[in-house]
C-alpha positions in Angstrom: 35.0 23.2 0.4 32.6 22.9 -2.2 29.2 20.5 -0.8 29.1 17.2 -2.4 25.5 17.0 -4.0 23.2 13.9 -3.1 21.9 12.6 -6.5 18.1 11.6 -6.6 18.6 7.9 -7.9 20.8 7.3 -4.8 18.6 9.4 -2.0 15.5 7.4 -3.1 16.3 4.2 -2.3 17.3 5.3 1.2 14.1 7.5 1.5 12.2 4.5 0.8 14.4 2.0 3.0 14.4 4.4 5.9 10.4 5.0 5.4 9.4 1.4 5.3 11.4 1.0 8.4 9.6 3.8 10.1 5.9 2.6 8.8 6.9 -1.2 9.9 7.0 0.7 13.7 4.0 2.3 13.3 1.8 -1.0 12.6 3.6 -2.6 15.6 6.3 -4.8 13.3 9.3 -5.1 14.8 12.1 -4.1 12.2 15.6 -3.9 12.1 17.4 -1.5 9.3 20.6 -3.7 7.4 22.2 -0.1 6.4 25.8 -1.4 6.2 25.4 -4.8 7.0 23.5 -5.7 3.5 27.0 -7.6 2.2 25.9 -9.9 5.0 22.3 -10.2 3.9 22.1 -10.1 0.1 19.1 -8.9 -1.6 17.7 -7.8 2.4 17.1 -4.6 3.2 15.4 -4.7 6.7 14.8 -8.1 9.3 11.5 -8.5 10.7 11.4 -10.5 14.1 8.9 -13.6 14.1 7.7 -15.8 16.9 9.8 -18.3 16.1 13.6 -17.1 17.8 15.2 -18.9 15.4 13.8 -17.4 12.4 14.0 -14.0 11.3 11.7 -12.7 7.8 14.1 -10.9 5.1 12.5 -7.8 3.5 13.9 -6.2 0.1 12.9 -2.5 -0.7 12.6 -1.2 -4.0 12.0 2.6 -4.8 11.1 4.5 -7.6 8.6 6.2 -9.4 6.2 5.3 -12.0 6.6 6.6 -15.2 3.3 6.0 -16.8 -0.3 6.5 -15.5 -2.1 3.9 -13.3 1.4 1.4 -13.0 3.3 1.0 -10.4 7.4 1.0 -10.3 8.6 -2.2 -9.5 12.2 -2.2 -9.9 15.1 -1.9 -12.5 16.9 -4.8 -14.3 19.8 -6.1 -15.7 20.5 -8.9 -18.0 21.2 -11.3 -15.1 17.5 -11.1 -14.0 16.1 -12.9 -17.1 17.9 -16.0 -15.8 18.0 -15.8 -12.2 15.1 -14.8 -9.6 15.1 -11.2 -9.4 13.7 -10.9 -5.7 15.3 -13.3 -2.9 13.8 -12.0 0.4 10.6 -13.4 2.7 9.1 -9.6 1.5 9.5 -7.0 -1.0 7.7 -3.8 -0.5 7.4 -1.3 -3.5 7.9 2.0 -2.6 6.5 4.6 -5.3 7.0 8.2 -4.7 4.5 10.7 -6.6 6.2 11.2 -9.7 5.8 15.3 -9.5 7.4 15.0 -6.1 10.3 12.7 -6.9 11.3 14.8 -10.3 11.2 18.6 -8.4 12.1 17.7 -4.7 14.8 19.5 -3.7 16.1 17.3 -0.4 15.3 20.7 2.0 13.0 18.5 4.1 9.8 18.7 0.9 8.8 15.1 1.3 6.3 13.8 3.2 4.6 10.5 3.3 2.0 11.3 1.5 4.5 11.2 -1.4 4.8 7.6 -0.7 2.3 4.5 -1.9 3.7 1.1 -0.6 3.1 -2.5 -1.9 3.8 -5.5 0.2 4.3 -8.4 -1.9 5.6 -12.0 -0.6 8.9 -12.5 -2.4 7.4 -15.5 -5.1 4.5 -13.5 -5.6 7.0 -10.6 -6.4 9.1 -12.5 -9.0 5.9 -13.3 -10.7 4.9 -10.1 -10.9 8.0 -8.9 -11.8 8.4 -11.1 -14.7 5.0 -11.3 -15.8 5.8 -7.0 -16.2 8.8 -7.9 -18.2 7.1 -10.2 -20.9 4.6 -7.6 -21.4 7.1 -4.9 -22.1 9.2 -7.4 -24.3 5.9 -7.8 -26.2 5.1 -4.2 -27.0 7.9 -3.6 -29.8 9.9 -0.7 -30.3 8.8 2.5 -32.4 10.4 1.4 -35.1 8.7 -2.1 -35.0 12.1 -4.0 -34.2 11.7 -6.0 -30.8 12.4 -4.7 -27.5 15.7 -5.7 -25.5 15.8 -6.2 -22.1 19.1 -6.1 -21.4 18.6 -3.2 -19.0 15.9 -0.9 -18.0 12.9 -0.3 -15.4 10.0 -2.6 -14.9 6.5 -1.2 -14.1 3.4 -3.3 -13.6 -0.1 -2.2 -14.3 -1.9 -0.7 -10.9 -5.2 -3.6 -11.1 -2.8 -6.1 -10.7 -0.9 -4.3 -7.7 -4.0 -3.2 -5.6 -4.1 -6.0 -3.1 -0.7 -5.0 -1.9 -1.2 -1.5 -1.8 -0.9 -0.6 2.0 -1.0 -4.4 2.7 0.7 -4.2 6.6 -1.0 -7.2 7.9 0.8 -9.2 5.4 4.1 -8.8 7.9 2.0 -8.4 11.4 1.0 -11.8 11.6 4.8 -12.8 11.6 5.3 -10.6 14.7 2.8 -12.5 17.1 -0.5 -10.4 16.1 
């Protein structure tokens, strides 16, 4: 029986689920992983406990790597996006794996977390973020001068306007009674 190959695209986002969960541990913040649950949580990826019993912090996690010096991978999108908010949860953290790393790893244990940068974003500073990425790249035309469609394709923001959320933990700790 022939061994069913895991494709990159897929492993990623699990990588980066699975690593946000671990990194929420290690700064004290109590997570919970969705894994198969997600249908009952849409656009959730992990639940962060709060004070409050009666109130739980939603957390989206978005992986990928950046395809162009100094931006950051924000996330892919679809037509649906340009009309409805792209991010729903309390949280989205960006996970962006070195581009070298994510292109030539080979799923025999390679990856580290130093192959890992995370952005913590609150989930309306997100959308902005995320659409403010998109006009720019609808604004740079094609090589052929026509305009640029965005009926599909990945979003990247520039790295200036990302670096407050780089590593920003403390953004989820006070939520957990810190």
């Amino acid at each position: 029986m022939k061994k069913k190959t895991i494709r990159k695209i897929e492993s990623h986002g699990l990588i980066g689920e699975a690593a946000v969960y671990t990194k929420c541990w290690m700064h004290g913040i109590r997570a919970y992983f969705l894994g198969h649950l997600k249908r009952n949580f849409p656009g959730s990826d992990l639940i962060l406990e709060t004070d409050d019993p009666r109130r739980n912090l939603y957390v989206q996690v978005k992986t990928g790597y950046p395809t162009k010096k100094h931006e950051v991978y924000l996330a892919m999108h679809r037509e649906k996006d340009l009309s409805e908010g792209k991010f729903t949860a309390d949280f989205v953290v960006f996970v962006n794996l070195d581009p070298k790393v994510a292109r030539t790893h080979t799923h025999k244990g390679e990856l580290d977390f130093a192959a890992f940068s995370y952005y913590i974003v609150p989930g309306y500073e997100a959308n902005s973020l995320f659409y403010e990425a998109l006009q720019r790249k609808a604004q740079r035309p094609k090589r052929d001068g026509m305009p640029r469609k965005l009926t599909h394709g990945e979003v990247q923001a520039r790295e200036e306007d990302m670096a407050k959320y780089r590593n920003a933990w403390r953004l989820l700790k006070p939520f957990d009674g810190e």
